[in-house]
C-alpha positions in Angstrom: 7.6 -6.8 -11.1 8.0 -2.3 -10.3 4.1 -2.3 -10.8 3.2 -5.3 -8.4 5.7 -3.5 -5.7 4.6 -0.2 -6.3 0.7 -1.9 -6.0 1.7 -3.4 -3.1 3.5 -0.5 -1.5 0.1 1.4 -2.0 -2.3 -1.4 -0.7 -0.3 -1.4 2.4 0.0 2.2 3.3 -4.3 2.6 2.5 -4.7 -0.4 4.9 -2.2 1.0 7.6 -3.8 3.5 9.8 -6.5 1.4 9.8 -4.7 -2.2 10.9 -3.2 0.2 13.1 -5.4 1.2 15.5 -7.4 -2.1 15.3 -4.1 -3.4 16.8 -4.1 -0.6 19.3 -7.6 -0.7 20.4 -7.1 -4.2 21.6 -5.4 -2.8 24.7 -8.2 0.0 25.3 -9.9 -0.7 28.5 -11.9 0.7 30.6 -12.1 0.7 34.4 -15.5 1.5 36.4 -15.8 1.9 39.8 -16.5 -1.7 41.7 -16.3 -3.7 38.2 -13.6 -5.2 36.5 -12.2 -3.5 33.5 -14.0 -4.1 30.3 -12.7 -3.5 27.0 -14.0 -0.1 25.7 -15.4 -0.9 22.3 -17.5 -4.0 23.6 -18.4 -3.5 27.4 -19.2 -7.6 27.6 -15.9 -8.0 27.2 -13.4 -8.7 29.9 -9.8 -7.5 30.0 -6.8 -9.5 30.6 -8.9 -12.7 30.9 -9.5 -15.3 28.6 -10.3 -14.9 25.2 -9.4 -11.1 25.5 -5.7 -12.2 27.0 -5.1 -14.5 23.5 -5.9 -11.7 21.4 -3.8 -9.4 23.5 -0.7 -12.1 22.8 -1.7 -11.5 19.1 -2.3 -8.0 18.9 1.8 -7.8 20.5 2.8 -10.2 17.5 1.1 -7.9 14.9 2.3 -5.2 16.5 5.9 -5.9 15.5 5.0 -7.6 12.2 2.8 -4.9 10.7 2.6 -1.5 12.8 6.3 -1.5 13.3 7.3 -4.0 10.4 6.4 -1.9 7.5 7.6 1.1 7.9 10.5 -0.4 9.0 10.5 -3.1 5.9 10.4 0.7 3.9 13.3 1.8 5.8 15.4 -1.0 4.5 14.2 -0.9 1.1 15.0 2.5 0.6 17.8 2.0 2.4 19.2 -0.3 0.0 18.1 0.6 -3.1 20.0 4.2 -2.2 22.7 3.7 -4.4 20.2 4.8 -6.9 17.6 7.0 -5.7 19.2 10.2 -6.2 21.5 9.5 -8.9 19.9 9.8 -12.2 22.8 8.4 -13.9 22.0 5.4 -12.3 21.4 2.8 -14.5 18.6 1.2 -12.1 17.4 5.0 -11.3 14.5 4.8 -13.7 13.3 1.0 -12.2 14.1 1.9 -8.6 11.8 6.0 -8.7 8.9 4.0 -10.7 9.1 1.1 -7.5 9.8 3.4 -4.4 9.0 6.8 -5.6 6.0 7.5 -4.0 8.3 6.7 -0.5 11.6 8.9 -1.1 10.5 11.5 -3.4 9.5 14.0 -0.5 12.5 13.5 1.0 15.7 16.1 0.1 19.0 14.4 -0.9 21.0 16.1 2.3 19.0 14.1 4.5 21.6 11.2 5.2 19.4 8.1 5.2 18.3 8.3 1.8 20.9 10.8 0.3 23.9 9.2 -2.4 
């Protein structure tokens, strides 16, 4: 179970930047003189009509599930599991560092969100 989380936890945060700015680029238009605005990564593309307006709708959803979901879904994680983070007496300390380490271990123990 710690080696499928920790797989997963690195899957998602290679995929990330990329997903990322796919999501954003959705919303990249541009505007020309005397033409409507086009979408600046396929020029036969119209903005805000359409097909383009659908996958605008989608882009928002997966904006808030993934771009803003995972780091927040890291937040909590950490934030629950920080009973044991720092504490190596901790008997889940071992399980929780092998799972989440490669998310907390920068981080110094004054910093409040993720301290004891």
């Amino acid at each position: 179970k710690q080696l499928s989380i920790k797989t997963i936890i690195f899957i998602t945060q290679l995929m990330y930047p990329g997903l990322a700015s796919r999501v954003f680029s959705t919303f990249r238009c541009r505007e020309f003189p005397g033409v409507l605005a086009v979408l600046a990564s396929d020029f036969s593309v119209e903005c805000h009509t359409g097909r383009h307006a659908l996958f605008e709708a989608l882009s928002v959803l997966f904006m808030v599930l993934y771009v803003f979901g995972m780091p927040f879904g890291a937040f909590l994680s950490l934030w629950y599991h920080r009973k044991h983070l720092n504490d190596p007496a901790s008997p889940r300390h071992d399980m929780v560092k092998f799972m989440f380490g490669a998310l907390f271990e920068q981080f110094e123990p004054a910093f409040w969100w993720f301290g004891k």
